[in-house]
DOSE-663449 format. One record per residue (C-alpha): residue number from 0; residue in one letter; x, y, z. Coordinates in steps of 0.25 Angstrom, whole numbers, plus 5000, padded with zeros to 4 digits. Example, Ala and Ser with C-alpha at 12.3 -4.5 7.8 and 13.67 -1.06 7.14 Angstrom:
// residues 2
rec i: 0; aa: A; x: 5049; y: 4982; z: 5031 .
rec i: 1; aa: S; x: 5055; y: 4996; z: 5029 .
//
This chain:
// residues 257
rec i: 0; aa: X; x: 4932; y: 4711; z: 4803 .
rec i: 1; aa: X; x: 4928; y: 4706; z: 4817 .
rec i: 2; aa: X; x: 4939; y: 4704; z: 4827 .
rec i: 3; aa: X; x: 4936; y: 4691; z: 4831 .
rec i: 4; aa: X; x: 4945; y: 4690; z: 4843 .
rec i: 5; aa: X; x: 4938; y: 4703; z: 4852 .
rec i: 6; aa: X; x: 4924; y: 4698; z: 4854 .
rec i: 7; aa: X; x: 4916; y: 4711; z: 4861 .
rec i: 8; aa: X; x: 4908; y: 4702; z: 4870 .
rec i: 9; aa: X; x: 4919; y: 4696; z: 4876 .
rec i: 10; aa: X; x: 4930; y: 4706; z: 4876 .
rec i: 11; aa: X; x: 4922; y: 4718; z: 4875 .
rec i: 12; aa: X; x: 4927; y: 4723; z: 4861 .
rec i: 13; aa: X; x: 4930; y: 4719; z: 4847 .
rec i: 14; aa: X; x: 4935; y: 4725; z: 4833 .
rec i: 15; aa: X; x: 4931; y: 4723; z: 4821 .
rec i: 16; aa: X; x: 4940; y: 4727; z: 4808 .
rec i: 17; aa: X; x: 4935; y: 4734; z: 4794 .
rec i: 18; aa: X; x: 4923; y: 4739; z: 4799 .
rec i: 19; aa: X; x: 4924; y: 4752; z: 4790 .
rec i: 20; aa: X; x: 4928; y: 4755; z: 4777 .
rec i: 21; aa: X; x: 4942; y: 4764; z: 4777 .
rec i: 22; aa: X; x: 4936; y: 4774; z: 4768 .
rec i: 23; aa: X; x: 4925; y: 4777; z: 4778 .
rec i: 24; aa: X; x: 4934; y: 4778; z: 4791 .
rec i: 25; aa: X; x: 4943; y: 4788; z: 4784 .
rec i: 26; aa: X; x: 4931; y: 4794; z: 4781 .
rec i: 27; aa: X; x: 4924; y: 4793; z: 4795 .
rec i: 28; aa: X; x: 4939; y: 4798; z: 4800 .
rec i: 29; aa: X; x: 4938; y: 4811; z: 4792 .
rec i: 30; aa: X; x: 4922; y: 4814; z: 4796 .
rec i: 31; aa: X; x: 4927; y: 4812; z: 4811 .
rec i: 32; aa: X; x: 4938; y: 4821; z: 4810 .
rec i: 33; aa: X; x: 4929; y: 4832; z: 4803 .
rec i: 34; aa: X; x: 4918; y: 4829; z: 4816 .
rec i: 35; aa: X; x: 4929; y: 4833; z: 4826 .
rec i: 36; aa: X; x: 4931; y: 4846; z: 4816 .
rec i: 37; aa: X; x: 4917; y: 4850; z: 4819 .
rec i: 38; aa: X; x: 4913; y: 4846; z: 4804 .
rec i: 39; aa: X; x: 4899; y: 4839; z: 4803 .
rec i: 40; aa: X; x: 4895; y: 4836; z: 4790 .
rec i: 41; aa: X; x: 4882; y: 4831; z: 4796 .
rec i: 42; aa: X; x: 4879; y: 4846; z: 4802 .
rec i: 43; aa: X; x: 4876; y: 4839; z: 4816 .
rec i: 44; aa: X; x: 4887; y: 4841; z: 4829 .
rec i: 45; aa: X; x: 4892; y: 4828; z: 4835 .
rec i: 46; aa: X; x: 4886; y: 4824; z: 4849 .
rec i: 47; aa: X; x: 4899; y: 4827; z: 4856 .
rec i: 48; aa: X; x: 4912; y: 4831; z: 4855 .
rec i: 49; aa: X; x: 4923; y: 4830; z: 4865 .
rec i: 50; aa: X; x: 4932; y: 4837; z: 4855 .
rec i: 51; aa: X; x: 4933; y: 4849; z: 4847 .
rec i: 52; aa: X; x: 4941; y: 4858; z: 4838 .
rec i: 53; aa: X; x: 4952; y: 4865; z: 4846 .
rec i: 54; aa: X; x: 4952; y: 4854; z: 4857 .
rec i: 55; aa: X; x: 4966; y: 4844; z: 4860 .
rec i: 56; aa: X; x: 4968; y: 4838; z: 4847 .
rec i: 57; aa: X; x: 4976; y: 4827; z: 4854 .
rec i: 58; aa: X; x: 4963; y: 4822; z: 4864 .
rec i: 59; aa: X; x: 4953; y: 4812; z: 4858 .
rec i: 60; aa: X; x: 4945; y: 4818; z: 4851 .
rec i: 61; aa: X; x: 4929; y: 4812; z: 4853 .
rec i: 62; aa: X; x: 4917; y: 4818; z: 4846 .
rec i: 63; aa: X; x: 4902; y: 4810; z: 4851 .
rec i: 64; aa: X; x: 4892; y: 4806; z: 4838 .
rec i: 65; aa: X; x: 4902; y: 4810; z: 4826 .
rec i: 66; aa: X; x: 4894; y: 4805; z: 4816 .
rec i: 67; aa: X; x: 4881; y: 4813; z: 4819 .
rec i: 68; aa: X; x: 4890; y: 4823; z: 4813 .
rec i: 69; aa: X; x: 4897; y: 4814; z: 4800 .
rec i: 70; aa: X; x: 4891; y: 4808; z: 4790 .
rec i: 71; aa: X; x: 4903; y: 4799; z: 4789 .
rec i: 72; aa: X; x: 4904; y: 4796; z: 4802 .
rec i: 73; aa: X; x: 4888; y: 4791; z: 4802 .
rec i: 74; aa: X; x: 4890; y: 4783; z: 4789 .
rec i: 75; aa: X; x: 4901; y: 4777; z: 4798 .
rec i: 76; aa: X; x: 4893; y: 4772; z: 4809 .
rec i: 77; aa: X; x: 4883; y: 4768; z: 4801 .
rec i: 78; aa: X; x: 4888; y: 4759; z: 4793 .
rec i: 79; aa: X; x: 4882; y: 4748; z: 4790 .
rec i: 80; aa: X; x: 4895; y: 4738; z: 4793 .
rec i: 81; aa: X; x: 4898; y: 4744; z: 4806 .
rec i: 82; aa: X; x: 4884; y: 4741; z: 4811 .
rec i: 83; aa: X; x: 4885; y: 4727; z: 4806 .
rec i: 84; aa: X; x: 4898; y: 4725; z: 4814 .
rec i: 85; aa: X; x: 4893; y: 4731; z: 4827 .
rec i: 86; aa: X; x: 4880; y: 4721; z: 4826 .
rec i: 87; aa: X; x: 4890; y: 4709; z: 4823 .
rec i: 88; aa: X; x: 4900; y: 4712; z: 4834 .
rec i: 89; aa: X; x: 4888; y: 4716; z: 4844 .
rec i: 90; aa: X; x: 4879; y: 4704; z: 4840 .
rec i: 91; aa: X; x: 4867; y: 4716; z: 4839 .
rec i: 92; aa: X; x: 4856; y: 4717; z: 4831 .
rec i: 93; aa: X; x: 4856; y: 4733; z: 4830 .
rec i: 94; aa: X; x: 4868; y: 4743; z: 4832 .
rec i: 95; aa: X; x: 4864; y: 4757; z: 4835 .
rec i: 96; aa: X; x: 4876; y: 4768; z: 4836 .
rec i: 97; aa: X; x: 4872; y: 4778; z: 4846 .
rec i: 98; aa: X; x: 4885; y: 4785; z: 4847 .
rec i: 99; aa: X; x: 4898; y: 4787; z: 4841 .
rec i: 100; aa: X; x: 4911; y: 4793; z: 4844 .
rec i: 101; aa: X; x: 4921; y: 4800; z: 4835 .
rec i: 102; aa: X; x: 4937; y: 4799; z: 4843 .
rec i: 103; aa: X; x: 4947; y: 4804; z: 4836 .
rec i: 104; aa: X; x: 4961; y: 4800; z: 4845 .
rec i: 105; aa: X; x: 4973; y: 4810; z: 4841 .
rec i: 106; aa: X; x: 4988; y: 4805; z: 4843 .
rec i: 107; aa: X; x: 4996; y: 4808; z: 4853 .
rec i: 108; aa: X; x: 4986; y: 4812; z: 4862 .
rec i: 109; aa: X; x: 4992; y: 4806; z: 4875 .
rec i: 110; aa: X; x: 4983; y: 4803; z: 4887 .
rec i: 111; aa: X; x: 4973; y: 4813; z: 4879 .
rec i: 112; aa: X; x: 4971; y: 4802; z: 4870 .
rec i: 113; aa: X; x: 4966; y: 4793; z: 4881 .
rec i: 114; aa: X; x: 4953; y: 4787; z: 4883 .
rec i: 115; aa: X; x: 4950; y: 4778; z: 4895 .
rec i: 116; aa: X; x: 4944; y: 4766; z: 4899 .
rec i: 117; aa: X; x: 4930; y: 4765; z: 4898 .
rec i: 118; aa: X; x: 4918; y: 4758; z: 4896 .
rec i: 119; aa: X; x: 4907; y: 4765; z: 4885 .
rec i: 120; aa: X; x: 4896; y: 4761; z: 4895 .
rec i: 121; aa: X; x: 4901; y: 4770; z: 4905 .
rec i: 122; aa: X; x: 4896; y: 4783; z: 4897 .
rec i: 123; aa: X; x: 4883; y: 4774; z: 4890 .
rec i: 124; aa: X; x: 4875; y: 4776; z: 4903 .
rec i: 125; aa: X; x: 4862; y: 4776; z: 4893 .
rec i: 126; aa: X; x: 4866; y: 4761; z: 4889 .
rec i: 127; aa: X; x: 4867; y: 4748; z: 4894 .
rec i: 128; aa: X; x: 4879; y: 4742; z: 4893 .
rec i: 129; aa: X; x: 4877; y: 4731; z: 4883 .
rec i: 130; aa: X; x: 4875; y: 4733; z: 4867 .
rec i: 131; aa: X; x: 4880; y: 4744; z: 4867 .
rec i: 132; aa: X; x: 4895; y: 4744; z: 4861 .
rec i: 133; aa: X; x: 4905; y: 4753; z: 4854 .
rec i: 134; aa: X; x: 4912; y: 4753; z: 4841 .
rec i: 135; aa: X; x: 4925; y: 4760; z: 4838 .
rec i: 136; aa: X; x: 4927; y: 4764; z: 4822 .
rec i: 137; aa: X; x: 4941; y: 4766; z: 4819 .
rec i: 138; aa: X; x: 4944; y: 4778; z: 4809 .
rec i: 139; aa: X; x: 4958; y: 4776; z: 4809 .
rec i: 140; aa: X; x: 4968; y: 4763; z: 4811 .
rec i: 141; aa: X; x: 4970; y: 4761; z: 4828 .
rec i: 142; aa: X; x: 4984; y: 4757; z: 4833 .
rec i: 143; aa: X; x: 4989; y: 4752; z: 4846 .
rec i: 144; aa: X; x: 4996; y: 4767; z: 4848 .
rec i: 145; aa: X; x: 4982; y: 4775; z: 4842 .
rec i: 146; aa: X; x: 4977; y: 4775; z: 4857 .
rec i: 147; aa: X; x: 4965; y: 4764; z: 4852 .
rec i: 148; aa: X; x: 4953; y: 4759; z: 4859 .
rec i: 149; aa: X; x: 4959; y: 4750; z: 4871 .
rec i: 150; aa: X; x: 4947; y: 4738; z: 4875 .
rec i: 151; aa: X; x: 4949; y: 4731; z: 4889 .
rec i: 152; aa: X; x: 4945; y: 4717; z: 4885 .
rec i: 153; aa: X; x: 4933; y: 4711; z: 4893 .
rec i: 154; aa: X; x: 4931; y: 4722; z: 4899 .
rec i: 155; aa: X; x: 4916; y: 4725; z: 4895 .
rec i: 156; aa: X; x: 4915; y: 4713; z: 4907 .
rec i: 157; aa: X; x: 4921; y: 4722; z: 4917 .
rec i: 158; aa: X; x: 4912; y: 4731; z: 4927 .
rec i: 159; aa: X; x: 4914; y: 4745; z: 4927 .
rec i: 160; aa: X; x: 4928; y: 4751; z: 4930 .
rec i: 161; aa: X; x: 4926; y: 4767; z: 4937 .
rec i: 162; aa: X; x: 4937; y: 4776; z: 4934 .
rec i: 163; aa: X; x: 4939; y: 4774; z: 4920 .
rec i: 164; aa: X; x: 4935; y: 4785; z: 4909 .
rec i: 165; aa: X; x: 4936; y: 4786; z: 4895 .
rec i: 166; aa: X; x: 4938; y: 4802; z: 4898 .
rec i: 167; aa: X; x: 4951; y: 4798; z: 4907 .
rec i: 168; aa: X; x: 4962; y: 4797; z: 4900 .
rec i: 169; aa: X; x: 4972; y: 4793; z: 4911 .
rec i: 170; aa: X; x: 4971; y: 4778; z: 4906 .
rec i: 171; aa: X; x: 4982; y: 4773; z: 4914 .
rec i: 172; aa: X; x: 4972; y: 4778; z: 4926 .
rec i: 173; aa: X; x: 4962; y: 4770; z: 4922 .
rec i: 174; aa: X; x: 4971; y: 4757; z: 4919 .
rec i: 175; aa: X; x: 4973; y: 4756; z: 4932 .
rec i: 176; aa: X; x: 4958; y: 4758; z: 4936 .
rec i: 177; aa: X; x: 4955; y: 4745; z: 4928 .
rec i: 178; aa: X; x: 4966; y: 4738; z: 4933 .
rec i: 179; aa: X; x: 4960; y: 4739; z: 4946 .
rec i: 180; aa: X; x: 4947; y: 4730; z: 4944 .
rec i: 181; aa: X; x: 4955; y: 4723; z: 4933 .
rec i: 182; aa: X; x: 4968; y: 4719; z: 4932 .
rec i: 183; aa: X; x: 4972; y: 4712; z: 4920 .
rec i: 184; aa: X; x: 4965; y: 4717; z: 4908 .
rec i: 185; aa: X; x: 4968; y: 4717; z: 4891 .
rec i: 186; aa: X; x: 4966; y: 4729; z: 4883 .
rec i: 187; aa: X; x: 4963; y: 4728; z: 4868 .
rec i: 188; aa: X; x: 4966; y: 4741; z: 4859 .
rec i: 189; aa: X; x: 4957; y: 4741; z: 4846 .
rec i: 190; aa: X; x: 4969; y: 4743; z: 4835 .
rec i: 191; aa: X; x: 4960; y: 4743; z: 4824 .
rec i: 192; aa: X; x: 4960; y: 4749; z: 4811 .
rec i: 193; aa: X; x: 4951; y: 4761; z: 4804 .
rec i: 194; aa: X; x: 4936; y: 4755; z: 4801 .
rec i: 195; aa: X; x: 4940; y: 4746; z: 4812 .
rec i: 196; aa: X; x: 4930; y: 4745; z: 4825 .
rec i: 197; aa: X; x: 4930; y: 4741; z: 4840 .
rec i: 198; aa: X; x: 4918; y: 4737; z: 4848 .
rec i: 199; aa: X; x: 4917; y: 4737; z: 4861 .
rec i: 200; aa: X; x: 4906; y: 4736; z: 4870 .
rec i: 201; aa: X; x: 4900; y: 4746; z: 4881 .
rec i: 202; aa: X; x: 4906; y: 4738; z: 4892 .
rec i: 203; aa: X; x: 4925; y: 4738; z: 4888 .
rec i: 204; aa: X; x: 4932; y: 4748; z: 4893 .
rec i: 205; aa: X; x: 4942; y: 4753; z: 4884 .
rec i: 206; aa: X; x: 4949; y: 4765; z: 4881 .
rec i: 207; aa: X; x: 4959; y: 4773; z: 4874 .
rec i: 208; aa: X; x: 4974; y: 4777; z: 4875 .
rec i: 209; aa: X; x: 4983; y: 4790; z: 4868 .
rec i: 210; aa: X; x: 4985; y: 4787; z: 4853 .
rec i: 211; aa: X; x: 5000; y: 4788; z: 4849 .
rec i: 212; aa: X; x: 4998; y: 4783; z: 4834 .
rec i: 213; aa: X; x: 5001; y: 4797; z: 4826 .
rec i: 214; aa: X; x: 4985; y: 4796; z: 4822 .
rec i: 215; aa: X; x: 4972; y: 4800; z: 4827 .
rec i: 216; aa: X; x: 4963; y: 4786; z: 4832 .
rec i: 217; aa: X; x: 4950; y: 4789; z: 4825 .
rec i: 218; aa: X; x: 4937; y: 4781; z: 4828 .
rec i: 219; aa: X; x: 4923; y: 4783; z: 4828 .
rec i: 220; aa: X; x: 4915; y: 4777; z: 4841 .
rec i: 221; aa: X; x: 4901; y: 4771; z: 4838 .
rec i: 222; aa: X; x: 4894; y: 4766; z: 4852 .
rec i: 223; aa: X; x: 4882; y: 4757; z: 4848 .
rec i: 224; aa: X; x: 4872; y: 4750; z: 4854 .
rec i: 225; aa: X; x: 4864; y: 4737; z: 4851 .
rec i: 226; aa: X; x: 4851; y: 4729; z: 4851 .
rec i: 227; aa: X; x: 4856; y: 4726; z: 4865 .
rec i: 228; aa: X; x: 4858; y: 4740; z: 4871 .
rec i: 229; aa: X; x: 4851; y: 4745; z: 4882 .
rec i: 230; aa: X; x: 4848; y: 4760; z: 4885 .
rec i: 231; aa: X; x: 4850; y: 4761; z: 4902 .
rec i: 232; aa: X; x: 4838; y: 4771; z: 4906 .
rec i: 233; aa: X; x: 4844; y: 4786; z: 4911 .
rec i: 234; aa: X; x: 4842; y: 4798; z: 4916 .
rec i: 235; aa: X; x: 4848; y: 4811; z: 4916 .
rec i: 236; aa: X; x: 4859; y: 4815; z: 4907 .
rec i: 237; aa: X; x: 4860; y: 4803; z: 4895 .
rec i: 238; aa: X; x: 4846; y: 4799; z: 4896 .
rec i: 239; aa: X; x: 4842; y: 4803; z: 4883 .
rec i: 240; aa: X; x: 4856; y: 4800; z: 4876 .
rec i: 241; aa: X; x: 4851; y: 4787; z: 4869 .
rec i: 242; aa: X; x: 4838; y: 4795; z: 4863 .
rec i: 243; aa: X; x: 4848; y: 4797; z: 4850 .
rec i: 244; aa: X; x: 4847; y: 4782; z: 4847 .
rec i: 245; aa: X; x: 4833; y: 4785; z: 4841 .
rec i: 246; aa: X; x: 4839; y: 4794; z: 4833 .
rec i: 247; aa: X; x: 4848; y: 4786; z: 4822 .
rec i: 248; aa: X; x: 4853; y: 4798; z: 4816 .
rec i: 249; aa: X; x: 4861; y: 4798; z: 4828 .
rec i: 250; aa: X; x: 4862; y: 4783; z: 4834 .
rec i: 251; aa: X; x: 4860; y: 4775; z: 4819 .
rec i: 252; aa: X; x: 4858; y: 4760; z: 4819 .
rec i: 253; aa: X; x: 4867; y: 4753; z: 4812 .
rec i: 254; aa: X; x: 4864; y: 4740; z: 4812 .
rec i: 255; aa: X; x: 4850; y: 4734; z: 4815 .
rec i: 256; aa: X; x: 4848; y: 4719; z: 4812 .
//
């Protein structure tokens, strides 16, 4: 169900509740957990990883493109629902995922579970800021204490803040930054439940404090863009990044009206 009340053009964020069926979140949950063990029942490596076997088992653990090496992680995405909800809440015509993110928080990870403020924008520099948007699958139940997703409302308005990473974990650091060209502001944690999502657009900051639950957070990240987004003309180093979209193997529409 739509969250009526968080409108993503106005406050830069929503949730929508029952997205996924349970039975193919713990099923997606399992497939993730076999990625970060190096098992790809696709035979093909994941784009990235920025953890492996033998690594802090208390950090956050983040692996680029999981479901080019899941089957059930691709089924996951490309469900046929998902894309529907993505289109309704974006008022687009086509949905194209073009990268995902598998992030697996342990507990008790202190100022290692941290992930600060930050706009997705700021590491696109192949897109245009509008239509193009992320959404936050939840593969297990988010509490106030599982160190959730935190959105500044409104903040998709704002212009661009220097000093904040999403690589520095010295949150209070970066509170205090923002404080400085804003002084009152409201954060909104995205408590959902598993085969839950959260939606934000390219613009919100938002970030990530420890998780105390007693349970790994688990979530699949899908950034997709719409009828309305706009590649920015580079050169150098990501020039080429966006050539994959032709390639739907990789970058599959999943929703085109």
């Amino acid at each position: 169900m739509i969250n009526e009340n968080n409108n993503l053009n106005d406050i830069g964020f929503t949730f929508v509740d029952d997205v996924f069926l349970q039975k193919d979140i713990q099923e997606s949950k399992n497939a993730f957990w076999d990625v970060i063990n190096c098992k790809y029942d696709t035979g093909v490596e994941p784009e990235n990883r920025f953890w492996n076997l033998g690594d802090d088992l208390k950090k956050i653990i983040k692996i680029d493109k999981p479901h080019l090496s899941s089957h059930r992680l691709y089924d996951l995405i490309t469900q046929k629902k998902f894309g529907q909800v993505l289109a309704k809440i974006t008022k687009a015509r086509k949905i194209q995922v073009w990268h995902t993110q598998g992030v697996w928080k342990p507990t008790g990870g202190g100022l290692k579970g941290n992930a600060g403020w930050h706009r997705d924008i700021q590491y696109w520099p192949f897109w245009e800021p509008d239509g193009v948007f992320t959404a936050w699958i939840a593969l297990t139940d988010v509490f106030p204490n599982s160190g959730p997703v935190r959105y500044i409302v409104g903040s998709h308005h704002w212009k661009e803040i220097r000093g904040v990473d999403f690589f520095n974990n010295d949150i209070e650091a970066q509170d205090k930054i923002i404080k400085q060209k804003h002084s009152n502001y409201k954060i909104v944690k995205a408590d959902i439940a598993s085969g839950s999502i959260a939606i934000h657009g390219s613009k919100t900051y938002h970030s990530s404090i420890n998780n105390i639950s007693g349970s790994p957070r688990v979530g699949m990240v899908v950034h997709f863009s719409t009828d309305k987004a706009k590649k920015n003309s580079l050169t150098g180093k990501h020039s080429n990044y966006l050539n994959t979209l032709n390639n739907h193997s990789i970058c599959p529409i999943i929703y085109e009206s």
